[in-house]
C-alpha positions as CSV (number, residue, x, y, z in Angstrom):
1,X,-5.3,-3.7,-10.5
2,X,-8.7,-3.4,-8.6
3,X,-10.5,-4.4,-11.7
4,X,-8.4,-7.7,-11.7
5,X,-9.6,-8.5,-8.2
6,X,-12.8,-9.8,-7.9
7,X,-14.3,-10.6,-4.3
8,X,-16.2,-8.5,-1.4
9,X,-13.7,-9.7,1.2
10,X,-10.9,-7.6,-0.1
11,X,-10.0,-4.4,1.9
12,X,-8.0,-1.7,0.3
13,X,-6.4,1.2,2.8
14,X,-5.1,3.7,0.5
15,X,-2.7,6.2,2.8
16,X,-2.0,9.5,1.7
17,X,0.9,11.4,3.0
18,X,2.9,14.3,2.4
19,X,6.2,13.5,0.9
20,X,6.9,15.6,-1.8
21,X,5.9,19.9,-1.9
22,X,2.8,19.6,-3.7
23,X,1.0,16.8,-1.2
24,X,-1.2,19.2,0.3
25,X,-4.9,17.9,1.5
26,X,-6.3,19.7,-1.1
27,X,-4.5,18.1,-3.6
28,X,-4.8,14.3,-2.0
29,X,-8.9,15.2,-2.0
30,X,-8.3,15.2,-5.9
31,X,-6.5,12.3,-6.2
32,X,-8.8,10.5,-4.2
33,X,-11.1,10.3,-7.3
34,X,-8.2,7.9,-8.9
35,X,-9.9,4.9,-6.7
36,X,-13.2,4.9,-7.1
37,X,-14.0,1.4,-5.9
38,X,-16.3,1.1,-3.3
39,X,-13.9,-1.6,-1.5
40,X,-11.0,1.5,-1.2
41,X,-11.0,3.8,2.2
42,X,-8.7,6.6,1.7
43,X,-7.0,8.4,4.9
44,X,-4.8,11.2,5.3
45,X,-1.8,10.4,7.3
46,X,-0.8,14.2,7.9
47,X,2.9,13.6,10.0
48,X,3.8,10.8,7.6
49,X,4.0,8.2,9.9
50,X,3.2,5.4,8.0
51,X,5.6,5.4,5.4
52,X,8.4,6.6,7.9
53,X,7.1,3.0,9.7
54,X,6.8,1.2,6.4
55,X,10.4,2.2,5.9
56,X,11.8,0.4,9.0
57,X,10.0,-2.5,8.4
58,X,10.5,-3.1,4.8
59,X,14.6,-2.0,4.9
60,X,14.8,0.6,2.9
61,X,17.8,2.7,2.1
62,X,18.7,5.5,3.7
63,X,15.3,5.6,6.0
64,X,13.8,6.9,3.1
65,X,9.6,7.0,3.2
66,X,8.0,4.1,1.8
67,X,6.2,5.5,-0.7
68,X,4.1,4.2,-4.2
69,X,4.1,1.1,-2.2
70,X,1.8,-1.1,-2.1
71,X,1.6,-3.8,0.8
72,X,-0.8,-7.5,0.7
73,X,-2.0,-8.6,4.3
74,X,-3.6,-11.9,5.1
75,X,-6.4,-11.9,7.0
76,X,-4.6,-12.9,10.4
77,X,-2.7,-9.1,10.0
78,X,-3.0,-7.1,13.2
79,X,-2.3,-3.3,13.7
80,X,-0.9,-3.2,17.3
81,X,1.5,-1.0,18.4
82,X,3.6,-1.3,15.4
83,X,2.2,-2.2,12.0
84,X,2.1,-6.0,10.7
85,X,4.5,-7.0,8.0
86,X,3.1,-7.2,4.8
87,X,2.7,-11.1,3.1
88,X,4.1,-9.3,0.0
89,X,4.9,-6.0,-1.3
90,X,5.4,-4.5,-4.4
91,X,6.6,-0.6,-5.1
92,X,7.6,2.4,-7.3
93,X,10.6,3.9,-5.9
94,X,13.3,3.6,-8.2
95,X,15.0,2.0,-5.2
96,X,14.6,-1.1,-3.1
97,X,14.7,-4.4,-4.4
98,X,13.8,-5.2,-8.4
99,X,12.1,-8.0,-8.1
100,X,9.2,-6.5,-6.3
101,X,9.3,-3.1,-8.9
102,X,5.2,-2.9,-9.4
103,X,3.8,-5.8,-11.1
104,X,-0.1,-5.0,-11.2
105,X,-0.4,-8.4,-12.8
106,X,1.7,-10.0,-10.5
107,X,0.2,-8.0,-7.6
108,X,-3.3,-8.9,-8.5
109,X,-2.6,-12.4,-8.4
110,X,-0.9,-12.0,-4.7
111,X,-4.1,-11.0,-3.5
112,X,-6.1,-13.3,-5.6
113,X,-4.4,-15.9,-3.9
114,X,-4.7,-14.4,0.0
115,X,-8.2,-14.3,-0.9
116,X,-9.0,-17.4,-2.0
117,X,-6.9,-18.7,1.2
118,X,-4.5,-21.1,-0.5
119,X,-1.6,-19.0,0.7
C-alpha cells in the first residue's frame, strides 16, 4: 500500500502490541523488517493500550482489541488525552463492519486524497 502512496508529507505509526501468545518484542523486532519505508516509525505498545482504546472508539464487539487495523488522520488530528478518531479506517478482523474489510487500493486512495487536501 506504501508503494501506492507517493508524497513526503505522509506519516505512518505502525503500533505493535501483544495480542496473540507469540507477540513477544523479539518477535515484533522481526516483523519490523515488513515496513521498510523510511516514512514508517514502529513503536512497541507493551500493555496494549492502543488497540484496547481503538476498540472503544471504533465500536467494536465485544471490547475486542483493534487489531490489523489500519486508521487515516488528517492533518488537523490531535493526540490529547484520548486518541483522535480516525477520517477512515479500514481492518482485518473477521469482525466489524464489511465495508471497511482491508482495501489496500481503496485505502491508498483515502490517504491519497488527505494528502492532496481535497478531503
Amino acid at each position: 500500500m506504501l508503494d501506492g502512496v507517493k508524497g513526503a508529507d505522509l506519516r505512518v505509526y505502525a503500533v505493535w502490541a501483544p495480542i496473540l501468545r507469540t507477540d513477544i518484542r523479539l518477535a515484533v523486532s522481526r516483523a519490523t523488517a515488513r515496513l521498510p519505508d523510511e516514512r514508517v516509525n514502529q513503536f512497541w505498545d507493551a500493555e496494549g493500550a492502543l488497540p484496547q482504546a481503538y476498540s472503544r472508539i471504533l465500536g467494536l464487539p465485544d471490547s475486542r482489541p483493534a487489531w490489523d487495523v489500519y486508521l487515516v488522520f488528517d492533518r488537523d488530528a490531535r493526540w490529547d488525552a484520548e486518541p483522535p478518531v480516525p477520517a477512515h479506517w479500514m481492518h482485518q478482523l473477521g469482525i466489524g463492519p464489511p465495508a471497511q474489510r482491508l482495501d489496500a487500493d481503496r485505502l491508498a486512495g483515502e490517504v491519497g486524497t488527505l494528502l492532496n487536501g481535497t478531503r
